[in-house]
VOVO-522824 format. One record per residue (C-alpha): x, z, y; residue in one letter. Coordinates in nm, 4 decimals, padded with zeros to 6 digits, always signed. Example, Ala and Ser with C-alpha at 12.3 -4.5 7.8 and 13.67 -1.06 7.14 Angstrom:
2
ROSE, +01.2300, +00.7800, -00.4500, A
ROSE, +01.3670, +00.7140, -00.1060, S
This chain:
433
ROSE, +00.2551, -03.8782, +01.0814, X
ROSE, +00.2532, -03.5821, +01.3094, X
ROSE, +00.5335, -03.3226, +01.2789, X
ROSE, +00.4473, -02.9688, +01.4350, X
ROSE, +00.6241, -02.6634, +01.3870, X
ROSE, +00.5121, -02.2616, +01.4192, X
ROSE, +00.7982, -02.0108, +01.4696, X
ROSE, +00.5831, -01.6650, +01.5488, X
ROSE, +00.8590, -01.4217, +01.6569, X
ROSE, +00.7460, -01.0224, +01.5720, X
ROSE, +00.3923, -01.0831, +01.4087, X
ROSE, +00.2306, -00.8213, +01.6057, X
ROSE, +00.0232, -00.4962, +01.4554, X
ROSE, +00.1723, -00.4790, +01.1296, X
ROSE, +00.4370, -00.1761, +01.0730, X
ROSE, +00.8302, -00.3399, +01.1501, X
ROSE, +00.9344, -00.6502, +01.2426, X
ROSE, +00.8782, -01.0034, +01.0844, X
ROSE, +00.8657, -01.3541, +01.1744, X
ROSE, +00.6950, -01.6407, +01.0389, X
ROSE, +00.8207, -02.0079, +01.0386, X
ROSE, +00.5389, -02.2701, +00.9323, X
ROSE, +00.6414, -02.6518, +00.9532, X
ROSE, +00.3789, -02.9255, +00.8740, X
ROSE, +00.3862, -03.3123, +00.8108, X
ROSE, +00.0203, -03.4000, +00.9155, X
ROSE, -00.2279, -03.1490, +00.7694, X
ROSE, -00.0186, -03.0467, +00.5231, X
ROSE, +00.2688, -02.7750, +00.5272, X
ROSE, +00.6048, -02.8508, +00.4066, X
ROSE, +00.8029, -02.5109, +00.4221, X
ROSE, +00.7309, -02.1784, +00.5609, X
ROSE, +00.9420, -01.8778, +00.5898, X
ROSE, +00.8614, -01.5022, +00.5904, X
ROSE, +01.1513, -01.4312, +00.7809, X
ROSE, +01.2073, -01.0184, +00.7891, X
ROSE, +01.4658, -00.9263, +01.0491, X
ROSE, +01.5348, -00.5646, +01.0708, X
ROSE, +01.8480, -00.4115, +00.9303, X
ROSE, +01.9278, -00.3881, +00.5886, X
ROSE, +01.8442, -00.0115, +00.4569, X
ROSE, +02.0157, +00.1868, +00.1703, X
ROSE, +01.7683, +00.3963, +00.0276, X
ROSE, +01.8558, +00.3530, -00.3049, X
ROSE, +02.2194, +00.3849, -00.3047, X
ROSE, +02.1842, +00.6870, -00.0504, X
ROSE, +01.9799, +00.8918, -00.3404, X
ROSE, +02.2923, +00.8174, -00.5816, X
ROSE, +02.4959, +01.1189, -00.6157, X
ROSE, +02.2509, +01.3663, -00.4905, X
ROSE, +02.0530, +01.5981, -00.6879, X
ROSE, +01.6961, +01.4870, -00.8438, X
ROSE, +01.4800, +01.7293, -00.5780, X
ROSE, +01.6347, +01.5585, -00.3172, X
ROSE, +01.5404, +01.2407, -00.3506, X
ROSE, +01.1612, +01.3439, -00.3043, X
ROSE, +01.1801, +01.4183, +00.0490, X
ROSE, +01.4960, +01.1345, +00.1095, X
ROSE, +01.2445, +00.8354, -00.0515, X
ROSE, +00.9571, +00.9814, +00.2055, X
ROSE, +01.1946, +00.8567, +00.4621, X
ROSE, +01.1310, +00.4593, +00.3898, X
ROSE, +00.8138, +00.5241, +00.6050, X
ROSE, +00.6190, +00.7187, +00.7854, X
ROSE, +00.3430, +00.5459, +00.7195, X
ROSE, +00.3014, +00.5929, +00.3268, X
ROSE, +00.5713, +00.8249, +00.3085, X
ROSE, +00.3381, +01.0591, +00.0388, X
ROSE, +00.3118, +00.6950, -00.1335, X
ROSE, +00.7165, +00.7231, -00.1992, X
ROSE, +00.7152, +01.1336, -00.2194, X
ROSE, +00.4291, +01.1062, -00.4829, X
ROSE, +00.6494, +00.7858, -00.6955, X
ROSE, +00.9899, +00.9616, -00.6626, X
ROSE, +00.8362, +01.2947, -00.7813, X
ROSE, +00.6793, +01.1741, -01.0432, X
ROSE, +00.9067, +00.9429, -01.1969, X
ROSE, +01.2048, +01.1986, -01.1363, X
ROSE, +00.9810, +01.4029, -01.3689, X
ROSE, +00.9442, +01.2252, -01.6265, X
ROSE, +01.3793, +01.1519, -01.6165, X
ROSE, +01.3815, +01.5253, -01.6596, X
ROSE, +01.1069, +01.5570, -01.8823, X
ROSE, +00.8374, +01.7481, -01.6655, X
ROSE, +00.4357, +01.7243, -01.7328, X
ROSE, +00.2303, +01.8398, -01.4566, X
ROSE, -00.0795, +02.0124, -01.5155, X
ROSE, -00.4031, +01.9007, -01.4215, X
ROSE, -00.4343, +02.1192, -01.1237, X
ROSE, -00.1466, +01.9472, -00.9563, X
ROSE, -00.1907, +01.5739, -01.0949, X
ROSE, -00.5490, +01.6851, -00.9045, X
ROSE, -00.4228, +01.7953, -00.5585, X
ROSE, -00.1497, +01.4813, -00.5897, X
ROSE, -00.4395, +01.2798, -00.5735, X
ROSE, -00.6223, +01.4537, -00.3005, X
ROSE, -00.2953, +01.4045, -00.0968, X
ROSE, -00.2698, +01.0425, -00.2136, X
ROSE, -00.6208, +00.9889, -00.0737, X
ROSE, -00.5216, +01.1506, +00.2587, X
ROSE, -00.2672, +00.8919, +00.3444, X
ROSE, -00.5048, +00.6066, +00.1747, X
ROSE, -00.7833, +00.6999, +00.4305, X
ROSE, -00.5548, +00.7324, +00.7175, X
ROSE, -00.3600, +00.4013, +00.6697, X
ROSE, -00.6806, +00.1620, +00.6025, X
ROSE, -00.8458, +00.2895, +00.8804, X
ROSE, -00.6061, +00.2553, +01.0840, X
ROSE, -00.5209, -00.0946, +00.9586, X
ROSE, -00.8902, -00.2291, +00.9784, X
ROSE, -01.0056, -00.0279, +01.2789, X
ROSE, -00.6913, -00.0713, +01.4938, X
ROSE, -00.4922, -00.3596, +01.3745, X
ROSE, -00.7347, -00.6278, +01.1924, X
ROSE, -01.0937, -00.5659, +01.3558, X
ROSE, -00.9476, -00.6981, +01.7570, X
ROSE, -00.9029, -01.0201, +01.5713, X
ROSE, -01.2346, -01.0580, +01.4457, X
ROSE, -01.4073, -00.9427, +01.7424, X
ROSE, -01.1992, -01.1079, +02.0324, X
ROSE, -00.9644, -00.8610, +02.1700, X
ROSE, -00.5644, -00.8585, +02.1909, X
ROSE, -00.5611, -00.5248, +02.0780, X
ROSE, -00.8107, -00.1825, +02.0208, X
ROSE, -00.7185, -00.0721, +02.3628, X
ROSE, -00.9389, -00.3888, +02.4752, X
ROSE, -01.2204, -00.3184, +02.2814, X
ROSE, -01.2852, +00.0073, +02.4405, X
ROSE, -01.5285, -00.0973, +02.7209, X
ROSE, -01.7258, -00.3060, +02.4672, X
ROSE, -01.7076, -00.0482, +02.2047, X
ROSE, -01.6296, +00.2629, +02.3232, X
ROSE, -01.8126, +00.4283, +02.0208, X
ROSE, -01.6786, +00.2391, +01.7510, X
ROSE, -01.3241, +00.3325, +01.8760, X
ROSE, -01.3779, +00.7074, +01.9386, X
ROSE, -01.5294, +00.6926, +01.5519, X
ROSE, -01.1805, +00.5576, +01.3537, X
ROSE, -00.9834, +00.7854, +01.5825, X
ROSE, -01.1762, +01.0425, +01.4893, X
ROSE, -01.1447, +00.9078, +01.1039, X
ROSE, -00.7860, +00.8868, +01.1520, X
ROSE, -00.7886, +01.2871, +01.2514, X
ROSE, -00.9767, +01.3616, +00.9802, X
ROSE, -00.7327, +01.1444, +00.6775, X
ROSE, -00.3934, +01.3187, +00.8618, X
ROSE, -00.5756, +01.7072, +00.8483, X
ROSE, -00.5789, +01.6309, +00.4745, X
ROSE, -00.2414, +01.5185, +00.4359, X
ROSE, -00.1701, +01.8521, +00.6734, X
ROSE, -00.3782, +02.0715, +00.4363, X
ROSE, -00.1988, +01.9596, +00.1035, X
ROSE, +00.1017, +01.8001, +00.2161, X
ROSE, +00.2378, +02.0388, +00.4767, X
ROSE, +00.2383, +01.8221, +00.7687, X
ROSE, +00.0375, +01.4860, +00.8518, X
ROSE, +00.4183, +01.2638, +00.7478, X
ROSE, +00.6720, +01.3112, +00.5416, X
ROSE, +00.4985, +01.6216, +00.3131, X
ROSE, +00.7115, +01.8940, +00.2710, X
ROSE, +00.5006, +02.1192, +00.0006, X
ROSE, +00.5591, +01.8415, -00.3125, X
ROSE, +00.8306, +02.0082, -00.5477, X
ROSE, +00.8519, +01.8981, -00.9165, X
ROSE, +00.6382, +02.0534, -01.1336, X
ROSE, +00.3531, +02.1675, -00.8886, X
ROSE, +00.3557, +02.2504, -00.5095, X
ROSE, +00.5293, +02.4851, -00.2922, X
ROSE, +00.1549, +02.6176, -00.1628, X
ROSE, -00.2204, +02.5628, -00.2268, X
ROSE, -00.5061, +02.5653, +00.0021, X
ROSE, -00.7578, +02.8618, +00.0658, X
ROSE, -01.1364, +02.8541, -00.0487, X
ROSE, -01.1983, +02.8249, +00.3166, X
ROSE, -00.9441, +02.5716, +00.4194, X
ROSE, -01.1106, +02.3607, +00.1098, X
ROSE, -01.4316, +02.4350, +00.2575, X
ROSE, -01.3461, +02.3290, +00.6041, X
ROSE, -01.2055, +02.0130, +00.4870, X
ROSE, -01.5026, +01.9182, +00.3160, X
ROSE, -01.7256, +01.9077, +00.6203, X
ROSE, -01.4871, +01.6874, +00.7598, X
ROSE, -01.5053, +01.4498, +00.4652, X
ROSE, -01.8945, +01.4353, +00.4642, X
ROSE, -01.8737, +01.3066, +00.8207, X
ROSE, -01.6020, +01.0595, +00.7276, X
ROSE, -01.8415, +00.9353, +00.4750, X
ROSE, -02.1204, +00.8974, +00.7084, X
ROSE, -01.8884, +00.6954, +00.9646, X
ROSE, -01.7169, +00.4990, +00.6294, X
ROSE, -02.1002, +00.3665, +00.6019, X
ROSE, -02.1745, +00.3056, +00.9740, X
ROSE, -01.7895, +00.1003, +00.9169, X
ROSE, -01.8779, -00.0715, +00.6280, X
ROSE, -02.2312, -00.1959, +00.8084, X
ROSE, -02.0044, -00.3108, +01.0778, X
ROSE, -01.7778, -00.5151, +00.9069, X
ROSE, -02.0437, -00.6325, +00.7041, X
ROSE, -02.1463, -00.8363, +00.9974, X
ROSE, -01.8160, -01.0529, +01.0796, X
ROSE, -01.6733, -01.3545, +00.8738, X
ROSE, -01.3735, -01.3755, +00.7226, X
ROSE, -01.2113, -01.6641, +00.7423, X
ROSE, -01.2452, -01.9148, +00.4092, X
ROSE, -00.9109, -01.9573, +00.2075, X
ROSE, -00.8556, -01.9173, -00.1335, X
ROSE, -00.5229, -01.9172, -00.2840, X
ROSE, -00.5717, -01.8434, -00.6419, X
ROSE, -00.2462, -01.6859, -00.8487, X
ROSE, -00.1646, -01.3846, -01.0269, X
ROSE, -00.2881, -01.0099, -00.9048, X
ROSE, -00.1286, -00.7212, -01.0298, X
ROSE, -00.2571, -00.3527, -00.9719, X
ROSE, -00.1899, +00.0056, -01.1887, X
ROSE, -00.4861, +00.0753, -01.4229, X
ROSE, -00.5380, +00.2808, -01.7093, X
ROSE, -00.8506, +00.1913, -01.8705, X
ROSE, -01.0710, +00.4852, -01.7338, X
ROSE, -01.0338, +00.5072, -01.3651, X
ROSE, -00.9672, +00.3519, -01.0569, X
ROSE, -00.6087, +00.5012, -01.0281, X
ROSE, -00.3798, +00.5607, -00.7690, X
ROSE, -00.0803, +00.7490, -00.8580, X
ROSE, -00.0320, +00.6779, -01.2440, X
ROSE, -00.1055, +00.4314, -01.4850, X
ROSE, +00.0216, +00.0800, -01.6226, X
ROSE, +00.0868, -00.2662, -01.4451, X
ROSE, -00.2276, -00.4450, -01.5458, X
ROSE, -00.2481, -00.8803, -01.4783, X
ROSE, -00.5505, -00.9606, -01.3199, X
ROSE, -00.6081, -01.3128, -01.4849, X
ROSE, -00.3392, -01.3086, -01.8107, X
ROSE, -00.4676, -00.9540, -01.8834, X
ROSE, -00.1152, -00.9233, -01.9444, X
ROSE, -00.0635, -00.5219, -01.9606, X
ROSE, +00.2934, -00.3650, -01.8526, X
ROSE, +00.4334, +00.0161, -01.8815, X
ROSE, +00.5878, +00.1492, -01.5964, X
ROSE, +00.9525, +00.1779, -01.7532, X
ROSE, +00.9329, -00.2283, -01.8349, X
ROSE, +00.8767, -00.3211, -01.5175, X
ROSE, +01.1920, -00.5199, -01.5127, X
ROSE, +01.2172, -00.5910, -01.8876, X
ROSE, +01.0901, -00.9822, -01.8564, X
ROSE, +00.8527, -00.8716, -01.5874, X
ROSE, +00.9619, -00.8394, -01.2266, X
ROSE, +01.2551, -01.0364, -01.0926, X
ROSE, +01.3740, -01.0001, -00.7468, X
ROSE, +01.6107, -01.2196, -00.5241, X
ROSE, +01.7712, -01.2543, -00.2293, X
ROSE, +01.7161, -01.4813, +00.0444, X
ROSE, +01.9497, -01.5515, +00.3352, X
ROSE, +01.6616, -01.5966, +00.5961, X
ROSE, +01.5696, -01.2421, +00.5364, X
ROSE, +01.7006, -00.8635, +00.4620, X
ROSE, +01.3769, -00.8176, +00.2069, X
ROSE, +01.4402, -00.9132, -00.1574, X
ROSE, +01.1285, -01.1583, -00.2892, X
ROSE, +00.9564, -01.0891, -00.6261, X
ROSE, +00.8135, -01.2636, -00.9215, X
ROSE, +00.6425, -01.2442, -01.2458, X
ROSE, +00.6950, -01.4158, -01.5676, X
ROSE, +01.0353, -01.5842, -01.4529, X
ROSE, +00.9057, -01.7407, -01.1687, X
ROSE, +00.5412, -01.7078, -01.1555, X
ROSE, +00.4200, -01.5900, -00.7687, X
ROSE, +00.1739, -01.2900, -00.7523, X
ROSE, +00.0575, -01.0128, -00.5463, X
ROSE, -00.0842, -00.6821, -00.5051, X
ROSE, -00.3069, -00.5263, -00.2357, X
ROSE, -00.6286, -00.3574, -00.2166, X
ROSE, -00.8257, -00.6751, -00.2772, X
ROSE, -00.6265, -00.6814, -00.6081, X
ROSE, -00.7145, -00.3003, -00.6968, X
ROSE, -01.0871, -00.3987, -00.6647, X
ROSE, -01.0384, -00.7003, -00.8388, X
ROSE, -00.8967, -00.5161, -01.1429, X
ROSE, -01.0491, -00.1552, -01.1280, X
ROSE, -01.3789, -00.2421, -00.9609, X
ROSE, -01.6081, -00.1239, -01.2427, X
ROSE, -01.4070, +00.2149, -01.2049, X
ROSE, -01.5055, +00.2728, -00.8218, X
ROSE, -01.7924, +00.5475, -00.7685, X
ROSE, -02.1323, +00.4557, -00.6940, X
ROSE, -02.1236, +00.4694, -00.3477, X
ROSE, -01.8679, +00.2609, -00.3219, X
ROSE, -01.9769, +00.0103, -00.5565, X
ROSE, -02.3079, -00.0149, -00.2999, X
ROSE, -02.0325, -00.0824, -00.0473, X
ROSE, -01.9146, -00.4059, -00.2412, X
ROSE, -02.2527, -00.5375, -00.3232, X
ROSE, -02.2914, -00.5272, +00.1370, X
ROSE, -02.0390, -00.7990, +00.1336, X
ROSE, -02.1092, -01.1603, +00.0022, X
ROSE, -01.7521, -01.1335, -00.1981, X
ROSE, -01.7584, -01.2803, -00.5471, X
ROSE, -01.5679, -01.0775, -00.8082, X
ROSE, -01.2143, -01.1851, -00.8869, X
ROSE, -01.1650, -01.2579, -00.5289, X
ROSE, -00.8769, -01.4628, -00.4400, X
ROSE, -00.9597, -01.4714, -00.0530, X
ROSE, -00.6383, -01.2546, +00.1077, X
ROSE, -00.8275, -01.2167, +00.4168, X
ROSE, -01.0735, -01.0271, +00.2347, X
ROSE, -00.8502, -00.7509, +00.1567, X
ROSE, -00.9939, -00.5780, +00.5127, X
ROSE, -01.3240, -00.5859, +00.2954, X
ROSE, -01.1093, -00.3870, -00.0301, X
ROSE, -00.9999, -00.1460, +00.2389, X
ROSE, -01.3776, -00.0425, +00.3616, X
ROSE, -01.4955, -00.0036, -00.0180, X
ROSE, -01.1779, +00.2018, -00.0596, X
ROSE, -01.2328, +00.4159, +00.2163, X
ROSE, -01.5624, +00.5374, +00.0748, X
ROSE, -01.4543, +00.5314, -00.2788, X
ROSE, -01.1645, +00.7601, -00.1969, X
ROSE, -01.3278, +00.9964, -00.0046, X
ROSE, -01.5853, +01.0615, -00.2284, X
ROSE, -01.3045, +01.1299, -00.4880, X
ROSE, -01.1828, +01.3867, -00.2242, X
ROSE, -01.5229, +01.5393, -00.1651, X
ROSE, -01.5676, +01.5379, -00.5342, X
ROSE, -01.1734, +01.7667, -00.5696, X
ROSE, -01.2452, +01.9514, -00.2863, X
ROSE, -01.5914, +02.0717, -00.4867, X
ROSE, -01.3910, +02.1557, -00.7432, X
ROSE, -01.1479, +02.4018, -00.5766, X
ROSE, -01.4199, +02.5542, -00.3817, X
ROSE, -01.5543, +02.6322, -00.7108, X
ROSE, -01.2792, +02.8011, -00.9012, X
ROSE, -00.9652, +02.7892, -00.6446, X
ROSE, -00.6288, +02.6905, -00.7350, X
ROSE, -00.3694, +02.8724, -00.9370, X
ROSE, +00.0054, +02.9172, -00.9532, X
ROSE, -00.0041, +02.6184, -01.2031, X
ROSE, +00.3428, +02.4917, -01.1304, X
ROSE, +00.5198, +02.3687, -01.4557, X
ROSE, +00.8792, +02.5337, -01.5680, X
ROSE, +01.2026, +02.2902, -01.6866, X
ROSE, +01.4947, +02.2776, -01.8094, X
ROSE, +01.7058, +01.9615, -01.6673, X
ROSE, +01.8436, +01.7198, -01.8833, X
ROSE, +01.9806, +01.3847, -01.8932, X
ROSE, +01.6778, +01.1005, -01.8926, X
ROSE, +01.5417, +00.7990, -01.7667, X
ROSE, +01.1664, +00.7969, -01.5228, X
ROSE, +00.9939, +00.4933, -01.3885, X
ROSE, +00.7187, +00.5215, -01.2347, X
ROSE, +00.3995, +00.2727, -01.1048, X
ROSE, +00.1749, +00.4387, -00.8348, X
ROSE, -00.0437, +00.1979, -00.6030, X
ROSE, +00.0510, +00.2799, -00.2018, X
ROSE, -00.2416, +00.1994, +00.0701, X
ROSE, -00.0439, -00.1718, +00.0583, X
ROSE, -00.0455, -00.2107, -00.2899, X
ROSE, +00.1542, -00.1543, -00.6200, X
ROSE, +00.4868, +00.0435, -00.5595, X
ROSE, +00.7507, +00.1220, -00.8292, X
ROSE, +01.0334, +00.4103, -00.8346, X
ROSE, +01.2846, +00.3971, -01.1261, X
ROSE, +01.5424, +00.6804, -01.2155, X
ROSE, +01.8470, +00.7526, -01.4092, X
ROSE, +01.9532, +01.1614, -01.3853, X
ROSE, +02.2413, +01.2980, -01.5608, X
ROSE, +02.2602, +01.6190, -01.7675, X
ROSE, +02.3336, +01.7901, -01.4233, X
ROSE, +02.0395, +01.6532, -01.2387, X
ROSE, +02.2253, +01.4026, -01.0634, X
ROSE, +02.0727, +01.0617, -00.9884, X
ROSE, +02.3229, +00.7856, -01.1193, X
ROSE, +02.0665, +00.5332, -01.0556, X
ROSE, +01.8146, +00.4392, -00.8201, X
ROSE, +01.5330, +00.1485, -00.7338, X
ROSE, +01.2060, +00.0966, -00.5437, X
ROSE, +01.0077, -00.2446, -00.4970, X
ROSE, +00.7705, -00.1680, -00.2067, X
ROSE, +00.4266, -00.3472, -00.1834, X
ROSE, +00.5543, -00.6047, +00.1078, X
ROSE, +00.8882, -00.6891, -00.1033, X
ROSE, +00.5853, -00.8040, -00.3967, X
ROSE, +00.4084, -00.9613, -00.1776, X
ROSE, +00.6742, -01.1723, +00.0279, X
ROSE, +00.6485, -01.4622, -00.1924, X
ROSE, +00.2745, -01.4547, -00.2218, X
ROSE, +00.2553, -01.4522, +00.1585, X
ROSE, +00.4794, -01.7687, +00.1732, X
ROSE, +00.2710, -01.9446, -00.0916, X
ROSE, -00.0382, -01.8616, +00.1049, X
ROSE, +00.1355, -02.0249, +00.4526, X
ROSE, +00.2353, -02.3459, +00.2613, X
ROSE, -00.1399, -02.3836, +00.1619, X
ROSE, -00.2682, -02.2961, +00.5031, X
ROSE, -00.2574, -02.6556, +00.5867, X
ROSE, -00.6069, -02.7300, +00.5939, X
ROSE, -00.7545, -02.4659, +00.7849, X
ROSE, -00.4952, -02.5110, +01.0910, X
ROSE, -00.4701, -02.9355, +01.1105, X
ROSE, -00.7313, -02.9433, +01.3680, X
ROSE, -00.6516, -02.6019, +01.5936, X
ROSE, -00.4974, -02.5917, +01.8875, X
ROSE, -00.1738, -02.4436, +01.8700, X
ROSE, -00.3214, -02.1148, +02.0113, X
ROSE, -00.5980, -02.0893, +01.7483, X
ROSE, -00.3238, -02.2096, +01.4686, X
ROSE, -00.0995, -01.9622, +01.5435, X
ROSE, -00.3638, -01.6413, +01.6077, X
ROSE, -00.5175, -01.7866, +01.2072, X
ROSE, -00.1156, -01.7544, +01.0916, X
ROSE, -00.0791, -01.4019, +01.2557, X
ROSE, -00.4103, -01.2862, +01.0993, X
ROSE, -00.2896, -01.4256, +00.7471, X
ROSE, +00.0459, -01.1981, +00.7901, X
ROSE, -00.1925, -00.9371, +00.8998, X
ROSE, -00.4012, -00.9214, +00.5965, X
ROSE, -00.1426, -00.8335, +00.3625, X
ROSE, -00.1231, -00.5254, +00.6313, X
ROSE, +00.2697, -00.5643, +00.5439, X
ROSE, +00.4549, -00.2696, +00.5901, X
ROSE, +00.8436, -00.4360, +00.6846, X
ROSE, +01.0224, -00.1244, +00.7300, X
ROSE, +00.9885, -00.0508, +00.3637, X
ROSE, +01.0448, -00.3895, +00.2562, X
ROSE, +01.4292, -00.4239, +00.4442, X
ROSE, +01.6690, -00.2838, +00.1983, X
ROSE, +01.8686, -00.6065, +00.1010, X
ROSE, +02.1779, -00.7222, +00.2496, X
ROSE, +02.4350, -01.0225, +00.1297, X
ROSE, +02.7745, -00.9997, +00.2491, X
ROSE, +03.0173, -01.2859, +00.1942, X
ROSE, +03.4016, -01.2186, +00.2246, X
ROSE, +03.6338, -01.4792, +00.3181, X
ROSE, +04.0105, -01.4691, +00.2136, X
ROSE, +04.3064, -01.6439, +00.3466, X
């Protein structure tokens, strides 16, 4: 029987660096490793000590990527530690900021980082004298998604208007006006995307376990809401997210800590696992989006999570058109909520571009954080991504090593892992004399 090995150092376009190590006996693979490299970070023990505002803009700092992802989560579960209750107005604008980074990180993923894979290129600087259009259109996209984070947020990274309670500032009639052309023409180019996309083929692999996305029974939410199980049904609140639920561990091949379930059980979360779960809650538009793609619903295809990302796109900018109607309307309002701080407990599940993301607080009577923890999308989706390499046998037996390794890459790739976040784990062994 054959032995054959794959060691891909620094998966390329995906945010940090990761390798992956696949060894097979024949067709079939014996152990793989999601090995993540970088530096071990201290987010969580940094926030201990300082005061609960500060941890907003500190958490942001995991990654520029879906830093509102982690402003959004540590605002909103440091609010409910100190008892606040936003008002509608701002849970609204949260969401239109929320969208902002969703629309600028899975275009950016699908445009830039997945779609040279399907169509043949080493990268989207290739594909420009083939499809100079097509490139000029998710740049122009990705403009678009960082002017609203701008608009609402402050600044396109790292928003500095998010205070608990409200927002530092709201947009004018005419800013909300002026955004709103510029979301009708991302919807037009979302469509002209979608019919794109519709015409390349994923690969086929199906590796069937546990999904887990926020939902609430109502929506297709974002940034609050309840762990839901996509095939127990198996329904979670956000401050028993450890409680029998999620266990994490250390591994010494990597600086991420790997998740499970139900003592032991793998899972994951992603886009593909938000439609999965909320699809019946997407608009109508978006809804026509899925019915382009020949995608059965539950979907257990990872690779298909590029396809979750187009029917997001247009289901979240309609949900920004649709808030940015609202304010043109009847504008915003001082609406910010007043508190007194006291000593409490907030845990919080929001769903970043990558998937399901949890921040977890203790404050004392002073507003000090005694306690901190985040699980990032990538550190709940480690294990899954292992699972998925172990069962990748089949599909890479027969390649040449190039093709093998370009399927592997791709596989790392759907998951759109965001490593930065996930490095936050170190293990240090003393040795006395």
């Amino acid at each position: 029987m054959t032995s054959k090995s794959y060691h891909i150092k620094h998966i390329c376009r995906v945010e940090g660096h990761g390798n992956l190590l696949v060894e097979m006996e024949g067709d079939e693979v014996n152990h793989a490793e999601m090995q993540i490299i970088e530096g071990a970070r201290f987010f969580e023990g940094i926030a201990v000590g300082r005061k609960y505002d500060e941890a907003i803009n500190i958490m942001s700092r995991i990654c520029a990527i879906c830093s509102t992802s982690h402003q959004l989560s540590a605002v909103g579960a440091l609010e409910r530690s100190v008892g606040i209750e936003p008002s509608k107005q701002v849970h609204d604008f949260r969401v239109l900021l929320d969208h902002g980074e969703n629309l600028q990180s899975h275009i950016l993923h699908v445009g830039m980082l997945a779609l040279p894979d399907f169509l043949g290129f080493d990268g989207a600087i290739q594909m420009v004298p083939k499809y100079p259009n097509e490139v000029k259109m998710v740049l122009s996209m990705k403009r678009t998604a960082n002017d609203l984070q701008t608009l609402i947020g402050g600044r396109e990274i790292h928003p500095v208007n998010i205070k608990p309670g409200g927002f530092g500032a709201y947009p004018t009639t005419n800013q909300l006006k002026e955004m709103k052309e510029k979301l009708v023409v991302f919807k037009q180019n979302t469509q002209a995307f979608a019919d794109l996309l519709a015409t390349l083929k994923m690969p086929e692999f199906e590796n069937k376990t546990e999904q887990v996305a926020v939902y609430d029974g109502k929506s297709y939410p974002f940034t609050l809401g309840d762990h839901k199980c996509l095939l127990s049904g198996k329904i979670v609140k956000p401050e028993d997210y450890k409680k029998n639920f999620f266990k994490e561990e250390v591994r010494g091949y990597s600086s991420a800590k790997f998740s499970t379930i139900n003592d032991g059980e793998i899972y994951y979360v992603s886009p593909l696992a938000r439609v999965n779960i909320n699809n019946k809650f997407l608009t109508d538009d978006a809804k026509k989006v899925l019915a382009q793609f020949d995608m059965k619903i539950p979907n257990f295809n990872p690779f298909n999570n590029n396809v979750a990302r187009v029917i997001e796109l247009m289901h979240c900018v309609d949900e920004a058109i649709e808030i940015t109607d609202k304010y043109i309307e009847k504008p915003p309002k001082d609406d910010n909520k007043e508190f007194t701080i006291k000593a409490g407990t907030g845990s919080l599940a929001t769903e970043a571009p990558r998937g399901l993301l949890n921040h977890s607080y203790d404050v004392d009577k002073n507003g000090i954080i005694k306690r901190a923890d985040v699980i990032t999308p990538t550190a709940h989706n480690l294990n899954k991504i292992e699972d998925d390499a172990k069962k990748f046998g089949s599909l890479i037996a027969d390649k040449t090593d190039e093709e093998a390794e370009l399927l592997l890459n791709m596989l790392v790739r759907s998951y759109d892992p965001c490593i930065s976040c996930s490095a936050h784990a170190i293990r240090i062994d003393l040795q006395r004399k």
